[in-house]
MIDOSE-1310 file (N, C-alpha, C; in nm, 2 decimals, decimal comma, always signed):
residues 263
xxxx	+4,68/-1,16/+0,38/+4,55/-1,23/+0,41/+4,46/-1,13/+0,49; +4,33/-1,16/+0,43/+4,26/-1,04/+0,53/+4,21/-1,14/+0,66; +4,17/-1,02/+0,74/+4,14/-1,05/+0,90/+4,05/-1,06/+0,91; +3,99/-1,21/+0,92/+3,88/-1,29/+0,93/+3,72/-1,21/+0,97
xxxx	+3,79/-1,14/+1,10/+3,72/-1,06/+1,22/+3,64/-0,94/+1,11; +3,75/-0,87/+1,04/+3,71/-0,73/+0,97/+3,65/-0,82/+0,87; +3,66/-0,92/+0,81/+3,58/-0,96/+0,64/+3,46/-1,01/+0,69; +3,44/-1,05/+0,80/+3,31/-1,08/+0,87/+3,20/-0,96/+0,88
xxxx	+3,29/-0,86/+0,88/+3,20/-0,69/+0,91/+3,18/-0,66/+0,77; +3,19/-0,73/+0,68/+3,19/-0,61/+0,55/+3,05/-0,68/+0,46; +3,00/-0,63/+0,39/+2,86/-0,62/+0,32/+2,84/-0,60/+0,21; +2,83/-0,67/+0,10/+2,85/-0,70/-0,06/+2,72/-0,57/-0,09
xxxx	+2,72/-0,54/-0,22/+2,63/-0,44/-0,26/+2,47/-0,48/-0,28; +2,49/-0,66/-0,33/+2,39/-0,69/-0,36/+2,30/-0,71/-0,21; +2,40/-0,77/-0,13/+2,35/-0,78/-0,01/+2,23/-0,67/+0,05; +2,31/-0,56/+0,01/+2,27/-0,37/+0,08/+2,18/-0,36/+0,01
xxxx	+2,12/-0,39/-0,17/+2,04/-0,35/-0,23/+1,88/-0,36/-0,16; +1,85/-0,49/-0,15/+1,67/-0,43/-0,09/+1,68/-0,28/+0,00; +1,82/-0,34/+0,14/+1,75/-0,19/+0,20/+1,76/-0,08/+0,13; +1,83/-0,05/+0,03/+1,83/+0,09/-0,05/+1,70/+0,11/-0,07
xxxx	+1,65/-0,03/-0,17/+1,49/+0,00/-0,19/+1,44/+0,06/-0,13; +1,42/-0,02/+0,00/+1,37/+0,02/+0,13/+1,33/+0,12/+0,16; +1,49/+0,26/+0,18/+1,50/+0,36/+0,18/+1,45/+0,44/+0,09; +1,47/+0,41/-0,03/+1,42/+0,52/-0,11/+1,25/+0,50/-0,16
xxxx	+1,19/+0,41/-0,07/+1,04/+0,39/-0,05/+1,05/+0,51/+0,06; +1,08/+0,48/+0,20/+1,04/+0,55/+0,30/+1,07/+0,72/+0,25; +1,15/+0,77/+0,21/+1,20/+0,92/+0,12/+1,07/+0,96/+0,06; +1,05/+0,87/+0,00/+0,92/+0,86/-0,12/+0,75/+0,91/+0,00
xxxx	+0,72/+0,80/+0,09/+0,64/+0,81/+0,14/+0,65/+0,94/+0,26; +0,78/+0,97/+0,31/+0,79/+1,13/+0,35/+0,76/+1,24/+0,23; +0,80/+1,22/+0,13/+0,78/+1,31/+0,03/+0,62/+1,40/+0,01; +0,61/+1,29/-0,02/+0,46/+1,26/+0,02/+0,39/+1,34/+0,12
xxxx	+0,42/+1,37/+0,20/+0,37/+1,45/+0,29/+0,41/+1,64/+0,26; +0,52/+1,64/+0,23/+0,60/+1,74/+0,19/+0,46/+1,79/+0,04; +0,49/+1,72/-0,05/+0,38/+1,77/-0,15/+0,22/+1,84/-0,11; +0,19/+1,73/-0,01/+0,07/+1,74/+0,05/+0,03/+1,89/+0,12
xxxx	+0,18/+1,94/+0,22/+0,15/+2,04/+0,27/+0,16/+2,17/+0,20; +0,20/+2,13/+0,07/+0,20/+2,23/-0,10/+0,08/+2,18/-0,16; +0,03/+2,12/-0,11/-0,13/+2,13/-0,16/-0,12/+2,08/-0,35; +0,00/+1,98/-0,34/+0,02/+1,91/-0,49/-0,06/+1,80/-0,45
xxxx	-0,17/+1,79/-0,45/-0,26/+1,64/-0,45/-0,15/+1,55/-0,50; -0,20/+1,55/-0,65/-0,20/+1,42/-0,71/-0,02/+1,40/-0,68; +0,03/+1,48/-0,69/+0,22/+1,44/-0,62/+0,21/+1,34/-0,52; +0,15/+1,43/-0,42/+0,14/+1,36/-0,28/+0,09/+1,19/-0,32
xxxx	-0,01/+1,20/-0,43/-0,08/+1,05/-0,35/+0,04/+0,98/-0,43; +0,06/+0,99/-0,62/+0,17/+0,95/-0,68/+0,33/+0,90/-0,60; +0,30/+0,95/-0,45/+0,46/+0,89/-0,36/+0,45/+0,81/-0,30; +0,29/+0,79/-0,26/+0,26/+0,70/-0,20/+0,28/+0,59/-0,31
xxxx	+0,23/+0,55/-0,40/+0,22/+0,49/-0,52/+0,38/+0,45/-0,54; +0,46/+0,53/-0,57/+0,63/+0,51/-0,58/+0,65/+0,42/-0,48; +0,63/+0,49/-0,32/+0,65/+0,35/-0,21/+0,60/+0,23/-0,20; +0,50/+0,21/-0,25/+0,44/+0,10/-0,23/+0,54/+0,02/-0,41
xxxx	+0,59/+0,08/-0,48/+0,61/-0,01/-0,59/+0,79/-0,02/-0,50; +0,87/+0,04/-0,42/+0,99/+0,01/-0,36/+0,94/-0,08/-0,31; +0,83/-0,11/-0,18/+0,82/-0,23/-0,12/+0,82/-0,31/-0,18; +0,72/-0,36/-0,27/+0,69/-0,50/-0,31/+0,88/-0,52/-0,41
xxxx	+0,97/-0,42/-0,43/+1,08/-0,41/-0,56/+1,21/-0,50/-0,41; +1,21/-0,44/-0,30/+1,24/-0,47/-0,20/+1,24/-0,60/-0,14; +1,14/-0,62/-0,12/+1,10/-0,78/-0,11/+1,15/-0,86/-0,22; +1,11/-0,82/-0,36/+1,16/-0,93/-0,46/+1,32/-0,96/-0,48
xxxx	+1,37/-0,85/-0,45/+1,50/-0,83/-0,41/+1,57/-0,91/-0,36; +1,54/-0,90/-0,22/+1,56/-1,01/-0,08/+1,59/-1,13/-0,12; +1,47/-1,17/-0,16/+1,42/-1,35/-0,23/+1,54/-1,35/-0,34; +1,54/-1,27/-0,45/+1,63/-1,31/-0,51/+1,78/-1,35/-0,53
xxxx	+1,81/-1,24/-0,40/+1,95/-1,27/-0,35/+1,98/-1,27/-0,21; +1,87/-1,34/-0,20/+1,88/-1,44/-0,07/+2,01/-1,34/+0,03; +1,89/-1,18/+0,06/+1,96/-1,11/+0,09/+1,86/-1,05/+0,24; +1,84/-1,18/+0,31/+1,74/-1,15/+0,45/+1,83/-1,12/+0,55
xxxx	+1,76/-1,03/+0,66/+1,85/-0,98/+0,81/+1,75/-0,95/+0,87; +1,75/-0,93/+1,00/+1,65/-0,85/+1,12/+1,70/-0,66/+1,07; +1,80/-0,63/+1,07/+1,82/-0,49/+1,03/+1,72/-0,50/+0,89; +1,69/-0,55/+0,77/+1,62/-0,52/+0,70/+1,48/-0,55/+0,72
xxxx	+1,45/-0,66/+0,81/+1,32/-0,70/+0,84/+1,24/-0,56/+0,90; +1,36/-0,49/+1,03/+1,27/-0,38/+1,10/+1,27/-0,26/+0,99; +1,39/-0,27/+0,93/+1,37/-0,09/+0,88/+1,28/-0,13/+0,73; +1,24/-0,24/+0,69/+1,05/-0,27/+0,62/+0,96/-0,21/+0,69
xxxx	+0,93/-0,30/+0,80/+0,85/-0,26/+0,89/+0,79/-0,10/+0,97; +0,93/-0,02/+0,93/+0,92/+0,09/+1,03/+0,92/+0,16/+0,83; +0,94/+0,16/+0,76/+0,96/+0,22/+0,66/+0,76/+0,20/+0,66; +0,72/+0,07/+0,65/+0,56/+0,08/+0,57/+0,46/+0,16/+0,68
xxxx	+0,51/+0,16/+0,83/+0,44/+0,21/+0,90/+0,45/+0,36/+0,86; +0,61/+0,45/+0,83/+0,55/+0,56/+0,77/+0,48/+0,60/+0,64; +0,48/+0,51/+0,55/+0,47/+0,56/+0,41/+0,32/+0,49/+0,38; +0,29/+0,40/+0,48/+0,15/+0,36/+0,42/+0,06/+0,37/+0,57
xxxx	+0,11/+0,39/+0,71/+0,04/+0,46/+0,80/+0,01/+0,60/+0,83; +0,18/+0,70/+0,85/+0,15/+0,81/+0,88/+0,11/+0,87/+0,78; +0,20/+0,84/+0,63/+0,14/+0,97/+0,52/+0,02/+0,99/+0,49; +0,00/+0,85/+0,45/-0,17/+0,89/+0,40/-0,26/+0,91/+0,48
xxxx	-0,29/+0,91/+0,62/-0,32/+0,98/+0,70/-0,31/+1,16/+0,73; -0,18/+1,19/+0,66/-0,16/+1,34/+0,66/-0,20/+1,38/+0,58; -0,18/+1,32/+0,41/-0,23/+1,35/+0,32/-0,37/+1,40/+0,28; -0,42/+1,24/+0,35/-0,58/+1,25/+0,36/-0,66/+1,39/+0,44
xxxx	-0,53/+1,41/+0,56/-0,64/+1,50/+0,67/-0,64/+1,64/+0,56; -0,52/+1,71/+0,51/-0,49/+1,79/+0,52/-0,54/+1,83/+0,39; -0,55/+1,72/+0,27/-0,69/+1,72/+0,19/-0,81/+1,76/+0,23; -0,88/+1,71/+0,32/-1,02/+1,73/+0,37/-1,03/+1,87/+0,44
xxxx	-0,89/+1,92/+0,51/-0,87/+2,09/+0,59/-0,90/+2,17/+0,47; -0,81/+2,16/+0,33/-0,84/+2,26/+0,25/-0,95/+2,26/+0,21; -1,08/+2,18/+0,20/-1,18/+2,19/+0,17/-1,23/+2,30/+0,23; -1,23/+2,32/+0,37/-1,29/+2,39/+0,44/-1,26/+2,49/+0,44
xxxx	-1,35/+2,63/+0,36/-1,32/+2,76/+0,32/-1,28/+2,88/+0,48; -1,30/+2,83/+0,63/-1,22/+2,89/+0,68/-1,20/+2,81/+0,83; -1,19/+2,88/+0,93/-1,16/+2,86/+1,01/-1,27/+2,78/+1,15; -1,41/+2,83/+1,08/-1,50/+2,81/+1,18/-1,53/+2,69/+1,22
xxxx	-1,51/+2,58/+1,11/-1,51/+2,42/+1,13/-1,38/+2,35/+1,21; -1,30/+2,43/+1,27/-1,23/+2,33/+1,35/-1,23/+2,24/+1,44; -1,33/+2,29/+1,55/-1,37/+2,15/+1,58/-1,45/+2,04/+1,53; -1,51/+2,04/+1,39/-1,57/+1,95/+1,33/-1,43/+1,91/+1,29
xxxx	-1,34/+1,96/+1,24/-1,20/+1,91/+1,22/-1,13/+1,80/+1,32; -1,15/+1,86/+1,40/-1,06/+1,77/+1,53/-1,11/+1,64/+1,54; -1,29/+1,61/+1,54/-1,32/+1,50/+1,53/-1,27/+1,43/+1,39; -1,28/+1,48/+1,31/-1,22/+1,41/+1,16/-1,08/+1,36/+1,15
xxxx	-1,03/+1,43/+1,24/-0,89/+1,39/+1,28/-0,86/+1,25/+1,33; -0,99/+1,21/+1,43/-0,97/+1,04/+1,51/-0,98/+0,96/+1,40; -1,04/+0,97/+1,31/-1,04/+0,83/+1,28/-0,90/+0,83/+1,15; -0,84/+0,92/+1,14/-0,67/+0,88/+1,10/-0,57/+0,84/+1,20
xxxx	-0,63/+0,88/+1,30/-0,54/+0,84/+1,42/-0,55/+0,64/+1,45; -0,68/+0,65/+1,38/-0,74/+0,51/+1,40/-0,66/+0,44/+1,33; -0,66/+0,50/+1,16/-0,63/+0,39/+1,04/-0,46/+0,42/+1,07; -0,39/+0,52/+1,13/-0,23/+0,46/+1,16/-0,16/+0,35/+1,23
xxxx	-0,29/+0,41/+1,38/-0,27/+0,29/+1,49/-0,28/+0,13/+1,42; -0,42/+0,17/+1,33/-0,44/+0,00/+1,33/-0,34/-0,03/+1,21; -0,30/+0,05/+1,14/-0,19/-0,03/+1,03/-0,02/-0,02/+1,12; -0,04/+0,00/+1,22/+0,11/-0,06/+1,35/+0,08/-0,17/+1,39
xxxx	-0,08/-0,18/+1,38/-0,10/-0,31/+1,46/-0,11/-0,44/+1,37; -0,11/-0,37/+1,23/-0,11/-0,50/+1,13/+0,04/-0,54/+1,08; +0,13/-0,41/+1,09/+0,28/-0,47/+1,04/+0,32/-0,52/+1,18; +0,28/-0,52/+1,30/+0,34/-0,60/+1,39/+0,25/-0,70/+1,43
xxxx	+0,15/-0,71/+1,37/+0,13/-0,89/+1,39/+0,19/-0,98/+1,29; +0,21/-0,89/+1,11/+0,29/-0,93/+1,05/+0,42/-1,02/+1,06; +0,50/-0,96/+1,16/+0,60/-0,97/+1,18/+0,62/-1,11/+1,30; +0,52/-1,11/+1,35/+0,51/-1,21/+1,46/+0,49/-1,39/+1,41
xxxx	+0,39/-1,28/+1,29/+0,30/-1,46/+1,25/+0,42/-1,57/+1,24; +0,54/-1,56/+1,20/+0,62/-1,68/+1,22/+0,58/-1,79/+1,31; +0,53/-1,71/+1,40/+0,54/-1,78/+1,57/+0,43/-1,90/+1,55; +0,34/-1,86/+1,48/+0,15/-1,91/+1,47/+0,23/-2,02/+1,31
xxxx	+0,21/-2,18/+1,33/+0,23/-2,23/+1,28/+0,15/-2,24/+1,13; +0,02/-2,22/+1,18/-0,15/-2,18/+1,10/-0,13/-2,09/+1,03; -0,12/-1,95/+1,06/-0,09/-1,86/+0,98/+0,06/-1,85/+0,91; +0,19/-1,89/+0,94/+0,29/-1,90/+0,87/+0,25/-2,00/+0,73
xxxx	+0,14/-2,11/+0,73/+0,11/-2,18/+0,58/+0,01/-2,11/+0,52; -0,09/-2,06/+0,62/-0,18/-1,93/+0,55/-0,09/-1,86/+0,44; +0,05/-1,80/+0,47/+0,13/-1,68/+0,44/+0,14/-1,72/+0,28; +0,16/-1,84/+0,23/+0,24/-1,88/+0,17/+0,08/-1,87/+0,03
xxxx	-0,04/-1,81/+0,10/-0,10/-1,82/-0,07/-0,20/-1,63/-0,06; -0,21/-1,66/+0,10/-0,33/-1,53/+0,15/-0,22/-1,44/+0,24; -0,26/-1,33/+0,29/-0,24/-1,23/+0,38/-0,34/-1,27/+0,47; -0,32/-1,22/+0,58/-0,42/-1,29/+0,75/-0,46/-1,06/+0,70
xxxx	-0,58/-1,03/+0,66/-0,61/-0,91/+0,69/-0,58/-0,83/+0,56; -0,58/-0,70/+0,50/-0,58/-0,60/+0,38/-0,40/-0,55/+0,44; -0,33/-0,59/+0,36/-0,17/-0,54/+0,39/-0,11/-0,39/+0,40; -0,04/-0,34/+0,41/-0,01/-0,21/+0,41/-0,01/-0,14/+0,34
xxxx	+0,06/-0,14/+0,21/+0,03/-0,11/+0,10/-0,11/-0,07/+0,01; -0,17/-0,17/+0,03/-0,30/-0,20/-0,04/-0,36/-0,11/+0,05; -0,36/-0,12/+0,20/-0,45/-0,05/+0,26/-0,43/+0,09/+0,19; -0,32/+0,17/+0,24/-0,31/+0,29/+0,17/-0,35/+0,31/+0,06
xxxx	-0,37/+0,25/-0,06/-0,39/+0,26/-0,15/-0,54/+0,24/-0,20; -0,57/+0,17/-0,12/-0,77/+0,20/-0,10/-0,81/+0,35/+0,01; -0,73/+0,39/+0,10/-0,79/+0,49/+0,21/-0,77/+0,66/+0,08; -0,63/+0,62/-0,03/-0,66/+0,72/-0,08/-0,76/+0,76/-0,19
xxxx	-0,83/+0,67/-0,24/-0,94/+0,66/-0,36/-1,00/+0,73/-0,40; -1,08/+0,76/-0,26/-1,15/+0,91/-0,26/-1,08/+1,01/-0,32; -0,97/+1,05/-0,32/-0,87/+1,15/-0,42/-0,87/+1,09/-0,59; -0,83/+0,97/-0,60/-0,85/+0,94/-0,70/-0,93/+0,97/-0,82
xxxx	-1,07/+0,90/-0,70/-1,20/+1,01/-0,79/-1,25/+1,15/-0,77; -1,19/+1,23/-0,68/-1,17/+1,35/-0,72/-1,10/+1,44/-0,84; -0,94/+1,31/-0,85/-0,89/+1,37/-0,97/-0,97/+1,32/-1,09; -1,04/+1,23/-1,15/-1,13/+1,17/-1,23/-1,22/+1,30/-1,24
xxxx	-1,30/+1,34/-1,14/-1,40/+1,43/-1,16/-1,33/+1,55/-1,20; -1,22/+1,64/-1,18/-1,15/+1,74/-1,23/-1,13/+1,73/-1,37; -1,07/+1,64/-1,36/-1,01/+1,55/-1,56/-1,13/+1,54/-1,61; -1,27/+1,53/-1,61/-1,37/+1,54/-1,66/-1,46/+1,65/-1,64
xxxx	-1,43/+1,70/-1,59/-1,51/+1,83/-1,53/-1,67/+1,73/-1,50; -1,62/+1,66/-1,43/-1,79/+1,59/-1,39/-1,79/+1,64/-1,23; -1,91/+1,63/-1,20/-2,02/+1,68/-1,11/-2,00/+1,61/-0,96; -1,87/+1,54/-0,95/-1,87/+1,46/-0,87/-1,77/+1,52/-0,74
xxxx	-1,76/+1,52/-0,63/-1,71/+1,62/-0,57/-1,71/+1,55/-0,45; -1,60/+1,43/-0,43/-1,63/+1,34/-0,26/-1,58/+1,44/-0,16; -1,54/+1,60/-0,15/-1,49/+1,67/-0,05/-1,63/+1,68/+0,00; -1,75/+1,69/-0,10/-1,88/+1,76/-0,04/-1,93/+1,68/+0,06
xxxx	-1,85/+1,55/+0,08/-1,91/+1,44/+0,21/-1,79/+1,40/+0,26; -1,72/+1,50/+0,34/-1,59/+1,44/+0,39/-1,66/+1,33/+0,52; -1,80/+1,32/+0,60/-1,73/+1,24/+0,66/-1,78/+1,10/+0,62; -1,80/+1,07/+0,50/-1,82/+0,89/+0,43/-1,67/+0,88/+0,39
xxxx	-1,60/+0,99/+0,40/-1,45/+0,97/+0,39/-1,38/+0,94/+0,51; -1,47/+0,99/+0,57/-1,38/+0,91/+0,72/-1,41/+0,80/+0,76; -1,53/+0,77/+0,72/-1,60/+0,66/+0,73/-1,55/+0,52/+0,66; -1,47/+0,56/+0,55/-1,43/+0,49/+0,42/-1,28/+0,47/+0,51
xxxx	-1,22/+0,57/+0,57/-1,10/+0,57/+0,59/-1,05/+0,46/+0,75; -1,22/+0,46/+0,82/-1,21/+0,37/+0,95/-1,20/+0,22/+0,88; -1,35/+0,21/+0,76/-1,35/+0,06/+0,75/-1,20/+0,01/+0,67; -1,18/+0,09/+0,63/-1,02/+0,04/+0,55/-0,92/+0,00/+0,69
xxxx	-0,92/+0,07/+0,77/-0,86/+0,05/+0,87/-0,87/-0,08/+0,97; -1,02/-0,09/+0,97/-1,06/-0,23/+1,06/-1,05/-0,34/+0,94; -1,04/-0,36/+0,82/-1,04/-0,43/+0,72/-0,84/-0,45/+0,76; -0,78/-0,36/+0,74/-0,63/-0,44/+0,79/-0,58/-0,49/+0,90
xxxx	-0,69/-0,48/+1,04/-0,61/-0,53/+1,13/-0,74/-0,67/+1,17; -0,83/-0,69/+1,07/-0,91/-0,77/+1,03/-0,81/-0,95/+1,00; -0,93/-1,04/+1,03/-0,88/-1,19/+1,06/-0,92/-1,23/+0,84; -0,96/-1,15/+0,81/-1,04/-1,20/+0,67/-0,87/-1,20/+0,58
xxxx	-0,87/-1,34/+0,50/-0,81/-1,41/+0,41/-0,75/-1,29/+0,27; -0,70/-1,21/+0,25/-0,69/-1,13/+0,12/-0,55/-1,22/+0,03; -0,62/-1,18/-0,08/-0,54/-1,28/-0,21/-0,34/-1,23/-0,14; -0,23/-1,33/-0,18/-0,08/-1,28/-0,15/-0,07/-1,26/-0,32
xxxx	-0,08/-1,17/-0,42/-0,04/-1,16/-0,54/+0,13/-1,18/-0,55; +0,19/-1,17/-0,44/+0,33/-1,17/-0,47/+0,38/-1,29/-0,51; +0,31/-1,43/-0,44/+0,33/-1,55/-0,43/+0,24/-1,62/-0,55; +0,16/-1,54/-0,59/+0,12/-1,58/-0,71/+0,16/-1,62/-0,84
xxxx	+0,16/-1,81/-0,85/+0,25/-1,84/-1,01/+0,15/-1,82/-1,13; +0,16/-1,76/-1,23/+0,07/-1,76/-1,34/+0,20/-1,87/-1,48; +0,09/-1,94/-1,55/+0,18/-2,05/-1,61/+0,09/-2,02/-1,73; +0,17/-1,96/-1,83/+0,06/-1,89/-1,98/+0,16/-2,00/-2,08
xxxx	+0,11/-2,02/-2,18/+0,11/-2,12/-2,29/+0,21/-2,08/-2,39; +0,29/-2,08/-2,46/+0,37/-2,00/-2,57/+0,30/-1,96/-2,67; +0,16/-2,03/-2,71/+0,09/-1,97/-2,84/+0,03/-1,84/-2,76; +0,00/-1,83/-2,64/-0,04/-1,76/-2,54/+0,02/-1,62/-2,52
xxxx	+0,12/-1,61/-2,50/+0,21/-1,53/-2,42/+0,17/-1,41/-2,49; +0,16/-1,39/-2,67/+0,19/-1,25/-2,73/+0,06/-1,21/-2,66; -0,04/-1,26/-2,63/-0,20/-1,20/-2,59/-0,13/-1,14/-2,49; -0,07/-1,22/-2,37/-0,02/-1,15/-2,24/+0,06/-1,03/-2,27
xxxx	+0,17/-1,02/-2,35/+0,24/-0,90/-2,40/+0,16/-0,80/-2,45; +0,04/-0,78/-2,51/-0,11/-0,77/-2,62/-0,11/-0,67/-2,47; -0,18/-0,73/-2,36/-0,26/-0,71/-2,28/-0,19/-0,57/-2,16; -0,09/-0,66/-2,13/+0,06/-0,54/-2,08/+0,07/-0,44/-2,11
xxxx	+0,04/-0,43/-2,23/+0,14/-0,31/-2,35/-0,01/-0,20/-2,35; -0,14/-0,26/-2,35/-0,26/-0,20/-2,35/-0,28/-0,12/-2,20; -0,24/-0,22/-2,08/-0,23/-0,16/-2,01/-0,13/-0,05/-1,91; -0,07/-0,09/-1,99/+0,05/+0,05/-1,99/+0,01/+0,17/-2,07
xxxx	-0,08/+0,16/-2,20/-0,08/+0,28/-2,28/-0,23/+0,34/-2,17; -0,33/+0,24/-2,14/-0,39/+0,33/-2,02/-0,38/+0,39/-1,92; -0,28/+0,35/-1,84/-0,17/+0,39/-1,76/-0,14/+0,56/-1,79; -0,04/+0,52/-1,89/+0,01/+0,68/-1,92/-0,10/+0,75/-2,00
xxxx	-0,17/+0,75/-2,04/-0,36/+0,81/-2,08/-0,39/+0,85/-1,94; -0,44/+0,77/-1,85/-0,58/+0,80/-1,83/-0,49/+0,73/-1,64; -0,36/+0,82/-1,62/-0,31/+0,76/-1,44/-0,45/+0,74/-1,37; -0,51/+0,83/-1,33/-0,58/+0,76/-1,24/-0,71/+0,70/-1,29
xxxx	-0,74/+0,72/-1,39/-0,87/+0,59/-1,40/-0,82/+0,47/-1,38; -0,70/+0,40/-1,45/-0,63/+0,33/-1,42/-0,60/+0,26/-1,29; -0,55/+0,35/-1,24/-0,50/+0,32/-1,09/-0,69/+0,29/-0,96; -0,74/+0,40/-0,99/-0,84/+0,38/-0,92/-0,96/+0,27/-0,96
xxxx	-0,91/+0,25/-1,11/-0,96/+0,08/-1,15/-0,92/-0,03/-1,06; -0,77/-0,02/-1,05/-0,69/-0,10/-0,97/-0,79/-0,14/-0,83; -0,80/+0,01/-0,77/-0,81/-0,04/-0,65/-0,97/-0,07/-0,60; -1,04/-0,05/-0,73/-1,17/-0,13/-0,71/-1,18/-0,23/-0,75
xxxx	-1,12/-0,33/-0,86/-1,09/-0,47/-0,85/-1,05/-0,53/-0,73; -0,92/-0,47/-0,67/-0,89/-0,52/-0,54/-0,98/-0,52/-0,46; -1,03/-0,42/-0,41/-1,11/-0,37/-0,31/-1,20/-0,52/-0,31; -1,28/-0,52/-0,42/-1,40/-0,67/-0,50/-1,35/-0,80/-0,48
xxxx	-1,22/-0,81/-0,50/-1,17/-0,91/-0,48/-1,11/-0,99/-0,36; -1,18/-0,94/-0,22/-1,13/-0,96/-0,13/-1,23/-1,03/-0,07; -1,41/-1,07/-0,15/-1,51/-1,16/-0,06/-1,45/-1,27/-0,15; -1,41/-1,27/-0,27/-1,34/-1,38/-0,33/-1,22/-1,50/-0,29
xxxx	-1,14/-1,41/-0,23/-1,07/-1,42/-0,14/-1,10/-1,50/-0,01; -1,18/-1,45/+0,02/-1,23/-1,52/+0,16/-1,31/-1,65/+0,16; -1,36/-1,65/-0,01/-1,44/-1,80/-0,01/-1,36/-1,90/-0,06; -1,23/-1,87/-0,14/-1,14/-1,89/-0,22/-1,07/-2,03/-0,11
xxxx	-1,06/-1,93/+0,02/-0,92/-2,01/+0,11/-1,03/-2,06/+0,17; -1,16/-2,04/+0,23/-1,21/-2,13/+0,29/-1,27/-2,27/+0,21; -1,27/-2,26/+0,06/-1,23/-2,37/-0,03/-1,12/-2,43/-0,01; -1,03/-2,39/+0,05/-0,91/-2,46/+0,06/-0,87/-2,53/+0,22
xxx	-0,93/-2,47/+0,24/-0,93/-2,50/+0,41/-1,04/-2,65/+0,38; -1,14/-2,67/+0,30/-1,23/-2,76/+0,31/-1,12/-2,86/+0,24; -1,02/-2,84/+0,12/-0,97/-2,92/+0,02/-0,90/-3,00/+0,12
């Protein structure tokens, strides 16, 4: 017979699976940095991208095998603050340094530097209010349709855009060149930042049921399959499509739940 005490200490695989996710998000969102200081753009932002698809893989995980703990709650937490706070933050600066053909702009550098310092701080301050909202009875039923603020994930993935359409303009050889105005990039990179530690309503897509028809479904399959073949065409039109829907979809959002707040 085994010993109650030792079978109490032991940990099924399915159990351990999210944090692997977990892990091999946070790897991903280090990586990321690693590429960055090889001056591989599109690597770098493409990890950030990989981490954010382990979070949300992570989470679904959890839920589905009712596989929750405080050890996986923090090392989430401490995982999105590096991979959707510090990287893209390094990513971004160290993008905007090679623009600058030498050394004489550094102190215009050092100012360009605060406002990542901003969008880190303030995405610490959004995974730990995250983490708190249980406490707030209001925002724990908010949870269940909206996000209280722009999430971590998402944030990163709007602060890196500006790359986005830089790689757009290379792949087209068009005329468009956002390094030539790094500071609307910083500019772009604060409001993203006050947008996540912000009180405004953003859609929860995770919690989102969609209920399609069986005569229905092949269109949805139709639709999938289209957007997968654009996908592998055209990564970042795609992707930077993505995050201007999102982006648009967040005054929607905010009139959406205050419709619901009236219901």
């Amino acid at each position: 017979m085994l010993d109650s005490s030792n079978s109490s200490k032991t940990l099924s695989f399915p159990k351990l699976l999210p944090n692997i996710f977990t892990t091999i998000g946070l790897c991903s969102g280090l990586t990321g940095i690693r590429f960055a200081i090889e001056q591989e753009w599109q690597s770098a932002v493409l990890s950030i991208l990989v981490a954010a698809c382990f979070d949300m893989i992570d989470g679904l995980s959890a839920r589905l095998l009712k596989a929750f703990s405080r050890f996986g709650a923090e090392l989430d937490s401490l995982a999105d603050a590096i991979s959707f706070g510090v990287a893209p933050s390094i990513i971004t600066y160290l993008w905007i340094w090679e623009s600058f053909p030498n050394q004489s702009n550094d102190y215009l550098l050092g100012w360009y530097w605060i406002p990542f310092l901003f969008y880190t701080t303030c995405n610490s301050f959004r995974l730990a209010r995250f983490n708190v909202m249980h406490m707030d009875e209001d925002e724990k039923k908010m949870k269940k349709s909206y996000f209280l603020g722009v999430p971590a994930p998402a944030g990163a993935g709007l602060m890196l855009m500006p790359m986005g359409l830089d790689f757009i303009s290379n792949r087209f050889a068009m005329n468009i060149n956002p390094l030539s105005y790094p500071e609307w990039i910083v500019i772009w990179v604060v409001a993203i930042a006050m947008l996540m530690v912000s009180r405004i309503p953003t859609f929860s897509f995770r919690n989102v049921r969609f209920s399609v028809s069986k005569s229905k479904a092949i269109f949805v399959l139709i639709l999938v399959s289209l957007g997968v073949a654009v996908f592998l065409k055209e990564t970042w039109i795609f992707l930077t499509g993505l995050g201007i829907i999102y982006f648009f979809s967040i005054p929607f959002a905010y009139f959406a739940y205050q419709k619901d707040q009236v219901g």
